[in-house]
PDB file with SEQRES, HELIX, SHEET and CRYST1 records, atoms N, CA, C and O in Angstrom:
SEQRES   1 A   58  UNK UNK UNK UNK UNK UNK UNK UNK UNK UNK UNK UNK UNK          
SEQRES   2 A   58  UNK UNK UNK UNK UNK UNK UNK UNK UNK UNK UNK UNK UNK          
SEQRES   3 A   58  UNK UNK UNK UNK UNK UNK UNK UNK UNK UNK UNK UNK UNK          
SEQRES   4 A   58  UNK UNK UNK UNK UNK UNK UNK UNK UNK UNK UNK UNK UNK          
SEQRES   5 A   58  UNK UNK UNK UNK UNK UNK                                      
HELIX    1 AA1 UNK A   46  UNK A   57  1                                  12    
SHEET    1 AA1 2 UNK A  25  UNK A  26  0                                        
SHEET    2 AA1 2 UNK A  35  UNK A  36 -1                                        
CRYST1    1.000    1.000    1.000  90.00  90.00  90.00 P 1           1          
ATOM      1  N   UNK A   1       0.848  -1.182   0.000  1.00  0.00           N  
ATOM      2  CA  UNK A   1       0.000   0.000   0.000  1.00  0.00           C  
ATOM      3  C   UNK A   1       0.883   1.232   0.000  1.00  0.00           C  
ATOM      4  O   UNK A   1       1.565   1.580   0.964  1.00  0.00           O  
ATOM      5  N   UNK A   2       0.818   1.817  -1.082  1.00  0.00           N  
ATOM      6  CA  UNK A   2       1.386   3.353  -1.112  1.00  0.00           C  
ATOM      7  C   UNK A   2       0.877   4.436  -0.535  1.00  0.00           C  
ATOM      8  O   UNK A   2      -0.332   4.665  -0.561  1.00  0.00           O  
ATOM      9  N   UNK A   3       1.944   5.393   0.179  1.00  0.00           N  
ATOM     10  CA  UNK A   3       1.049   6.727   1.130  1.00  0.00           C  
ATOM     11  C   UNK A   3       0.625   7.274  -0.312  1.00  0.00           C  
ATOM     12  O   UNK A   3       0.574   6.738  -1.419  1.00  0.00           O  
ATOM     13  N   UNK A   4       0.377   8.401   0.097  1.00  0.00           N  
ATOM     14  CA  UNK A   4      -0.746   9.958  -0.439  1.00  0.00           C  
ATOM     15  C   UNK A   4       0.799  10.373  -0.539  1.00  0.00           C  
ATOM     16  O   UNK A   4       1.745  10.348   0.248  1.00  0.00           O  
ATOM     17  N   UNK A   5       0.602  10.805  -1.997  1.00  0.00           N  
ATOM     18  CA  UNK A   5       1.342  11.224  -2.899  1.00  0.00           C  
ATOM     19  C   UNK A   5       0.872  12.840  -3.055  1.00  0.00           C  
ATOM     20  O   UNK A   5      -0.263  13.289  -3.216  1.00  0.00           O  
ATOM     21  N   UNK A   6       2.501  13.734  -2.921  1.00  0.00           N  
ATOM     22  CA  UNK A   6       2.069  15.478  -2.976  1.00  0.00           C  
ATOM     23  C   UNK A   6       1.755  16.029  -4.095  1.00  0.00           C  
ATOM     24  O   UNK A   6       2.651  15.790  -4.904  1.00  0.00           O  
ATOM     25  N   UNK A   7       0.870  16.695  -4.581  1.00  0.00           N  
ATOM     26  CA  UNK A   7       0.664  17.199  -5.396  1.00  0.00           C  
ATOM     27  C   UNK A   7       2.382  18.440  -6.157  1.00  0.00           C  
ATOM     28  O   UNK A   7       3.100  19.225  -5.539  1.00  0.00           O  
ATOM     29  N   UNK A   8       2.391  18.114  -7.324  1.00  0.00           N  
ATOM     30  CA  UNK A   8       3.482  18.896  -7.335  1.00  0.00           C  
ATOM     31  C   UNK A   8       2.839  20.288  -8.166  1.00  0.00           C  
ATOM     32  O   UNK A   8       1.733  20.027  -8.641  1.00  0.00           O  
ATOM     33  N   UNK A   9       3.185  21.347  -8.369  1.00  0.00           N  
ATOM     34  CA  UNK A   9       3.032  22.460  -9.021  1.00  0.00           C  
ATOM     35  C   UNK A   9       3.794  22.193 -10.673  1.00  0.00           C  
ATOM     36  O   UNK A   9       4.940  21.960 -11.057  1.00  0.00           O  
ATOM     37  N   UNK A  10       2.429  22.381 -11.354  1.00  0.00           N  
ATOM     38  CA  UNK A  10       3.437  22.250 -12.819  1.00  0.00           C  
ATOM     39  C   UNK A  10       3.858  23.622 -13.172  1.00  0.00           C  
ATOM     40  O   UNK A  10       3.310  24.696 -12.923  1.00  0.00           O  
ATOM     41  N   UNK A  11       5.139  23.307 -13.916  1.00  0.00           N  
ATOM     42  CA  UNK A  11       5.809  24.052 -14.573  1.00  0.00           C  
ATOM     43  C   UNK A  11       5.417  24.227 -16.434  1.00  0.00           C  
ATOM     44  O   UNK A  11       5.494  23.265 -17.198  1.00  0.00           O  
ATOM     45  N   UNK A  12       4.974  25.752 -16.919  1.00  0.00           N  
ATOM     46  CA  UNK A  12       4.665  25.404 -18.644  1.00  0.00           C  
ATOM     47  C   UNK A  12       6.268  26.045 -19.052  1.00  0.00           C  
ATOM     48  O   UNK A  12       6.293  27.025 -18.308  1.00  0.00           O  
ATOM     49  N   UNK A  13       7.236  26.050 -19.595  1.00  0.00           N  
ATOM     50  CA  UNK A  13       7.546  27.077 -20.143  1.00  0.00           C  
ATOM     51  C   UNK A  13       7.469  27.738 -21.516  1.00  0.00           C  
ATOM     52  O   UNK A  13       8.181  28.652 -21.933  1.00  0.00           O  
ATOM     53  N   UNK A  14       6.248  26.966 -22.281  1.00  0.00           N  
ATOM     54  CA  UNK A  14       6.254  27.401 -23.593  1.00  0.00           C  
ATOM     55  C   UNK A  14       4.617  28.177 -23.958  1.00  0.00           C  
ATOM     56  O   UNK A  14       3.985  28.247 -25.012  1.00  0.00           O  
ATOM     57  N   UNK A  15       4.350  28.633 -22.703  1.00  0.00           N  
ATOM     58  CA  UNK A  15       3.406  29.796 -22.506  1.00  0.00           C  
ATOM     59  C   UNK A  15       3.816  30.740 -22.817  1.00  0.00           C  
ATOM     60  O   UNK A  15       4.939  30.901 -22.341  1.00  0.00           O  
ATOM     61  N   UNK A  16       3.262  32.082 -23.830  1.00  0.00           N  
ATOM     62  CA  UNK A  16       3.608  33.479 -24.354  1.00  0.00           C  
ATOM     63  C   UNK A  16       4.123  34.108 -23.351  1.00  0.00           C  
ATOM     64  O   UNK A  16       3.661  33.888 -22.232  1.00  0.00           O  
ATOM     65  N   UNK A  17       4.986  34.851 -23.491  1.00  0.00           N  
ATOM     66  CA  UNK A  17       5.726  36.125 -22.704  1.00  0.00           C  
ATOM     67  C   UNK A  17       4.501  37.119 -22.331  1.00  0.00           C  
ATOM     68  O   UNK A  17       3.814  37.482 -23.286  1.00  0.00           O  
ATOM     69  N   UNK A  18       4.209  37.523 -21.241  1.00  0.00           N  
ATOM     70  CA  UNK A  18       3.357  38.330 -20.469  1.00  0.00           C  
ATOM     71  C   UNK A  18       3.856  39.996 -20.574  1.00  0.00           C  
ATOM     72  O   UNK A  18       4.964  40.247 -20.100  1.00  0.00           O  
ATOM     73  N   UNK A  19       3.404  40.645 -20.922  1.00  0.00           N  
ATOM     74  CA  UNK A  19       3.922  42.324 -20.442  1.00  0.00           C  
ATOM     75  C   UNK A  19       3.917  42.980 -19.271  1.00  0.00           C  
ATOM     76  O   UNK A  19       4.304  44.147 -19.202  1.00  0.00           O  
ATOM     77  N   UNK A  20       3.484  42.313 -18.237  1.00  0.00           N  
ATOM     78  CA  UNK A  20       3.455  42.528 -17.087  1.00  0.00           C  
ATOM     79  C   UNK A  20       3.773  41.503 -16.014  1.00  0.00           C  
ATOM     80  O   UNK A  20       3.489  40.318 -15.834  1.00  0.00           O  
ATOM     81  N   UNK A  21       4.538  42.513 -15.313  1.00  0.00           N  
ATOM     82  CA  UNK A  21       5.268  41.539 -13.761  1.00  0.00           C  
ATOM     83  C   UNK A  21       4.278  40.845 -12.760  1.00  0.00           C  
ATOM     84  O   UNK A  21       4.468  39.907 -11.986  1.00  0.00           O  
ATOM     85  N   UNK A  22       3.038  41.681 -13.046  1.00  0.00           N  
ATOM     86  CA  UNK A  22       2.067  41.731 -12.004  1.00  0.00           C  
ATOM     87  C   UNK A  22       0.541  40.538 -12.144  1.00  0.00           C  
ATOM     88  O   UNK A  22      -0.449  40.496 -12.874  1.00  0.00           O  
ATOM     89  N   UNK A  23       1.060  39.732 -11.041  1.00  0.00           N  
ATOM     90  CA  UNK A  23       0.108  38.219 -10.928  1.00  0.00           C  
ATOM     91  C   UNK A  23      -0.754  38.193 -11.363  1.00  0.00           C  
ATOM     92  O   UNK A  23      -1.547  38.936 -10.785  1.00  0.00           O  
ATOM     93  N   UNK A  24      -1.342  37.480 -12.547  1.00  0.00           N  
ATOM     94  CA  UNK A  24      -2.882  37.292 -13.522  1.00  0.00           C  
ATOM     95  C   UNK A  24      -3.580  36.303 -12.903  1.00  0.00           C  
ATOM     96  O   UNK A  24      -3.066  35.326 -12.358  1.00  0.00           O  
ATOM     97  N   UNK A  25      -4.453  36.480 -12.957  1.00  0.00           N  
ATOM     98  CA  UNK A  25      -5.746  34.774 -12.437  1.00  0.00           C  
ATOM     99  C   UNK A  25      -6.383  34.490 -13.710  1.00  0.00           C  
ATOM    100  O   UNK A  25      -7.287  35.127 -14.251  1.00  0.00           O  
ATOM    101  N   UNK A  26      -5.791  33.452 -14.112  1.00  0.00           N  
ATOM    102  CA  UNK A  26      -6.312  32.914 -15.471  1.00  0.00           C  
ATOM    103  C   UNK A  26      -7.012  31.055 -15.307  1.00  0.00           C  
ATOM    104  O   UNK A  26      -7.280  30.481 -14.251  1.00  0.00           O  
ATOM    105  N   UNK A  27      -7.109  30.657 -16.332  1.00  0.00           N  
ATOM    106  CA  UNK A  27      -7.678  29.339 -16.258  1.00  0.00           C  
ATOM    107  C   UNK A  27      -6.705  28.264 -17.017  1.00  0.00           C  
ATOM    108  O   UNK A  27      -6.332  28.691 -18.110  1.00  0.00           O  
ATOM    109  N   UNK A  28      -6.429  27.534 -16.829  1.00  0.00           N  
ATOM    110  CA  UNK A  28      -4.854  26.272 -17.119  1.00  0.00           C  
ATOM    111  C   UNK A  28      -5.491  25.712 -18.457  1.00  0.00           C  
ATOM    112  O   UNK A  28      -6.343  24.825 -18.394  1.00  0.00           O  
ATOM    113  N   UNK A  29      -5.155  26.133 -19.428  1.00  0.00           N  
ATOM    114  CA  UNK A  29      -5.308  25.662 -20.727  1.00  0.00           C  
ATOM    115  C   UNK A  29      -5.394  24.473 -20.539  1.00  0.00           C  
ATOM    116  O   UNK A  29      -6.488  24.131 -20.990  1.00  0.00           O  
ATOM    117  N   UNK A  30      -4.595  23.177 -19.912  1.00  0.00           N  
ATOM    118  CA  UNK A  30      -3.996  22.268 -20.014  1.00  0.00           C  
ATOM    119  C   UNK A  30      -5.221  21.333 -18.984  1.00  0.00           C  
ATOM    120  O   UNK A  30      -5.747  20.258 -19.274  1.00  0.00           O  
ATOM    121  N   UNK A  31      -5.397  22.057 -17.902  1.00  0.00           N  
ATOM    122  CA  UNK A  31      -6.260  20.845 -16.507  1.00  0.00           C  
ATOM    123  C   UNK A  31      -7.263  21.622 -16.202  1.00  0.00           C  
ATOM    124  O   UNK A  31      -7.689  21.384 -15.072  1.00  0.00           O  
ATOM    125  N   UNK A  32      -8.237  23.104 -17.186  1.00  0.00           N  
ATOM    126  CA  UNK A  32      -8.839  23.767 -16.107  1.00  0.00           C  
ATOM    127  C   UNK A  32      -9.041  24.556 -15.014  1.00  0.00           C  
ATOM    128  O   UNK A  32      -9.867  25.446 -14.811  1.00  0.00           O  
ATOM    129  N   UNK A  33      -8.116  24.076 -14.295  1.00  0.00           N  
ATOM    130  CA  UNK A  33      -8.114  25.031 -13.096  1.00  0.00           C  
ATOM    131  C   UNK A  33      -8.088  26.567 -12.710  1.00  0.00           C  
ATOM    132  O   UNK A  33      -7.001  27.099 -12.936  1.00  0.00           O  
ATOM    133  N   UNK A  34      -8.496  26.910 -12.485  1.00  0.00           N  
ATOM    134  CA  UNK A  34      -7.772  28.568 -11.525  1.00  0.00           C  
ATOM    135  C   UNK A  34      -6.628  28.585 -11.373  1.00  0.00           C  
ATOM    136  O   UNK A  34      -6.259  27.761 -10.537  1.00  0.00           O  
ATOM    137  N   UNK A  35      -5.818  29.195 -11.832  1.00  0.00           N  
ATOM    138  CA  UNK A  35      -4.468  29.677 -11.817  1.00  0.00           C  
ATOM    139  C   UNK A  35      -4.252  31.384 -11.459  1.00  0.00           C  
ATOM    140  O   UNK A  35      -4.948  32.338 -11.807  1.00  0.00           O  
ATOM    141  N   UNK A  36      -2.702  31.329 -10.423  1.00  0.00           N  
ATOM    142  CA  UNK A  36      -2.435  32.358 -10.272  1.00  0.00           C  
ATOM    143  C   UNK A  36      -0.971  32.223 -11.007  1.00  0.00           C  
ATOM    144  O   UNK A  36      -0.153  31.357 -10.698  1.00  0.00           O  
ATOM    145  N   UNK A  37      -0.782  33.147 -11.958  1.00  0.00           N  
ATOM    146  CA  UNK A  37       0.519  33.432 -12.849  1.00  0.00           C  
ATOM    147  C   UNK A  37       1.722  33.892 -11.509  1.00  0.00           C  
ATOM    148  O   UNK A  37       1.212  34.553 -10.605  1.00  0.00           O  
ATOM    149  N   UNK A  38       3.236  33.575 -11.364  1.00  0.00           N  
ATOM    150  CA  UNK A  38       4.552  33.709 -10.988  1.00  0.00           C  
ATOM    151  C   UNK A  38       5.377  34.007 -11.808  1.00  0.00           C  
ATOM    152  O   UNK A  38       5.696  33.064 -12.531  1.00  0.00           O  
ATOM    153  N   UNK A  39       6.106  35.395 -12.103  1.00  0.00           N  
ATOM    154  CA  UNK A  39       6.779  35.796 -12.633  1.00  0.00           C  
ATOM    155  C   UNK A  39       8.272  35.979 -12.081  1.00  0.00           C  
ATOM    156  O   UNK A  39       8.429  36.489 -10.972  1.00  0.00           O  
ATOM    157  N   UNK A  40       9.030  35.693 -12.610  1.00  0.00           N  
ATOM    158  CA  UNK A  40      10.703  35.929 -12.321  1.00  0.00           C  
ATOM    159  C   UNK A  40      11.410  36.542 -13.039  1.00  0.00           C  
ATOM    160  O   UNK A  40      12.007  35.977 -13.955  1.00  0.00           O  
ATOM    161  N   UNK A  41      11.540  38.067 -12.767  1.00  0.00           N  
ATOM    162  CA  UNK A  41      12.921  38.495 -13.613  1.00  0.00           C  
ATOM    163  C   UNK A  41      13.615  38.070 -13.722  1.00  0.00           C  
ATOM    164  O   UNK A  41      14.174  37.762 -12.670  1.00  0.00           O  
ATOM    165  N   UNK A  42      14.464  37.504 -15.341  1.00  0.00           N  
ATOM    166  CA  UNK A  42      15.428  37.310 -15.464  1.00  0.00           C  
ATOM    167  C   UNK A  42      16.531  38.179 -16.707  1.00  0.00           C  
ATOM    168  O   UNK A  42      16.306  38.454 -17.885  1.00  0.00           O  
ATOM    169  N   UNK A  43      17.873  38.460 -15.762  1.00  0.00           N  
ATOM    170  CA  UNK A  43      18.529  40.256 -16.472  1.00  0.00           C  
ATOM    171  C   UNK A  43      18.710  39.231 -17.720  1.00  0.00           C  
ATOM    172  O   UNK A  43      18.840  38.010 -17.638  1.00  0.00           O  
ATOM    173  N   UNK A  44      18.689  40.004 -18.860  1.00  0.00           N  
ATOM    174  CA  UNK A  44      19.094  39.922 -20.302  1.00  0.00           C  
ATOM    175  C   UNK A  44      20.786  40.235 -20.410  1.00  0.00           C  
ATOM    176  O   UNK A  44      21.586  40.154 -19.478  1.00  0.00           O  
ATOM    177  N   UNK A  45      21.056  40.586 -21.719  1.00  0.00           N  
ATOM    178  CA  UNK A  45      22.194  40.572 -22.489  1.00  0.00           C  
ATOM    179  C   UNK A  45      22.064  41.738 -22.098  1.00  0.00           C  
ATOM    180  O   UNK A  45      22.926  41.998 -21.259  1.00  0.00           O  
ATOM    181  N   UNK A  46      21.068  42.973 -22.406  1.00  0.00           N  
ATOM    182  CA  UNK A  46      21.589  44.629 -22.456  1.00  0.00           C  
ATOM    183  C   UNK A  46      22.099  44.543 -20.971  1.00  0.00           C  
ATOM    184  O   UNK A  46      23.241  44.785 -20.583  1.00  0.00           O  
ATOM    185  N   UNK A  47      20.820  44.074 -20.083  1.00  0.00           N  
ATOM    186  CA  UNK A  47      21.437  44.743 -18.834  1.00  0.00           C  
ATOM    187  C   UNK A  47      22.894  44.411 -18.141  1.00  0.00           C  
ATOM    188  O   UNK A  47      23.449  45.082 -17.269  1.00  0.00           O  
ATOM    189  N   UNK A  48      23.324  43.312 -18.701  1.00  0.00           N  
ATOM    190  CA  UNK A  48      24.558  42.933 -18.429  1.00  0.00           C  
ATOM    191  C   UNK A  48      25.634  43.794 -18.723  1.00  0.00           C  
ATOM    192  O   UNK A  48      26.593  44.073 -18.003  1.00  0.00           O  
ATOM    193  N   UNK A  49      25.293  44.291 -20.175  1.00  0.00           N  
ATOM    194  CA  UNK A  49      26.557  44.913 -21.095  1.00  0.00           C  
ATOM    195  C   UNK A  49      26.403  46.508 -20.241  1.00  0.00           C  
ATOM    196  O   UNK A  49      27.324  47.267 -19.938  1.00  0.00           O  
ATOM    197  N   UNK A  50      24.883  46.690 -19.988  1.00  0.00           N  
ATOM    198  CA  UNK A  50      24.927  47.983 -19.430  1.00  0.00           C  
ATOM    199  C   UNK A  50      25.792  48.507 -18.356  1.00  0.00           C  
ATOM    200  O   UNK A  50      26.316  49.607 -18.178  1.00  0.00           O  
ATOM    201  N   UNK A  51      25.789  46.995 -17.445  1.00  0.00           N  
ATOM    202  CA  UNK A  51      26.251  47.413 -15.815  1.00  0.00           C  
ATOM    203  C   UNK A  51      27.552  47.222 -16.347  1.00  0.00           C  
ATOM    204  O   UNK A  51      28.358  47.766 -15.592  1.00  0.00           O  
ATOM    205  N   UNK A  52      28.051  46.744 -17.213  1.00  0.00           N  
ATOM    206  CA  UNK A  52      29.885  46.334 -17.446  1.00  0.00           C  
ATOM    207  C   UNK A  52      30.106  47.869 -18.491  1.00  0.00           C  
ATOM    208  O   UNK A  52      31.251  48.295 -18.638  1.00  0.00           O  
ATOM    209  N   UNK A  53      29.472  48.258 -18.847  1.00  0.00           N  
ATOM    210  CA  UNK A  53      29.634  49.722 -19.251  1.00  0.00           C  
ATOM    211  C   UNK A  53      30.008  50.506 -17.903  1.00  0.00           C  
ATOM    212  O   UNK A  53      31.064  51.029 -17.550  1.00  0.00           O  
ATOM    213  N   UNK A  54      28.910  50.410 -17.354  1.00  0.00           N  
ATOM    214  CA  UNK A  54      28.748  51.081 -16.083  1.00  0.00           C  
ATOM    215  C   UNK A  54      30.081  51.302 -15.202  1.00  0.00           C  
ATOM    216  O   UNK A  54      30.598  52.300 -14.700  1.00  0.00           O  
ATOM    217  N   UNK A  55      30.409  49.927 -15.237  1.00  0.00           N  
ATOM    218  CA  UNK A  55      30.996  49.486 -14.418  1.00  0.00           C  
ATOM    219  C   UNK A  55      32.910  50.318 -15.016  1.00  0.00           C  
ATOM    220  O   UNK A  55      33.637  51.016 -14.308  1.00  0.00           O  
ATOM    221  N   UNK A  56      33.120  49.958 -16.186  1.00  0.00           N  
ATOM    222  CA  UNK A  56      34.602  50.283 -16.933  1.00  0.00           C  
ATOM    223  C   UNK A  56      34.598  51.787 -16.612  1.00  0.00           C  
ATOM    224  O   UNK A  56      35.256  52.414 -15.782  1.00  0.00           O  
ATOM    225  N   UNK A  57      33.652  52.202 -17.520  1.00  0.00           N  
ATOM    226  CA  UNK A  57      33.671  54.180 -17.429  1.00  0.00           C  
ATOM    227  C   UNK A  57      33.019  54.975 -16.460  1.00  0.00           C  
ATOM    228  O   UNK A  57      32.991  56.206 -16.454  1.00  0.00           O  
ATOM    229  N   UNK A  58      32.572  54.323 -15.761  1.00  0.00           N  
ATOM    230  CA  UNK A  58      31.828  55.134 -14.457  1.00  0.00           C  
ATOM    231  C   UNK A  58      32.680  55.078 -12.994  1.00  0.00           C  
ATOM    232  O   UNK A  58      32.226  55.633 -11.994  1.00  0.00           O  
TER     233      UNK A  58                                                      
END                                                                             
């Protein structure tokens, strides 16, 4: 007999890019559900080159 197994949180990553940082309540294409959207900045190429600009001549 197997215990009760945790529900895990799925991960999509081939959902469209959002324009906003700020948490959506949408419905899971995939199972239905109520969903609350989690967003994570992640720095790009400019901001990198920016702060190493920054960083040499400033």
């Amino acid at each position: 007999m197997q215990g009760p197994q945790g529900i895990q949180p799925a991960v999509f990553t081939s959902l469209p890019r959002m324009g906003t940082a700020t948490p959506i309540r949408s419905v899971c294409q995939y199972c239905g559900n109520y969903i609350i959207t989690v967003t994570t900045p992640v720095p790009g190429v400019l901001t990198w080159m920016l702060c190493t600009g920054l960083f040499v001549f400033g």
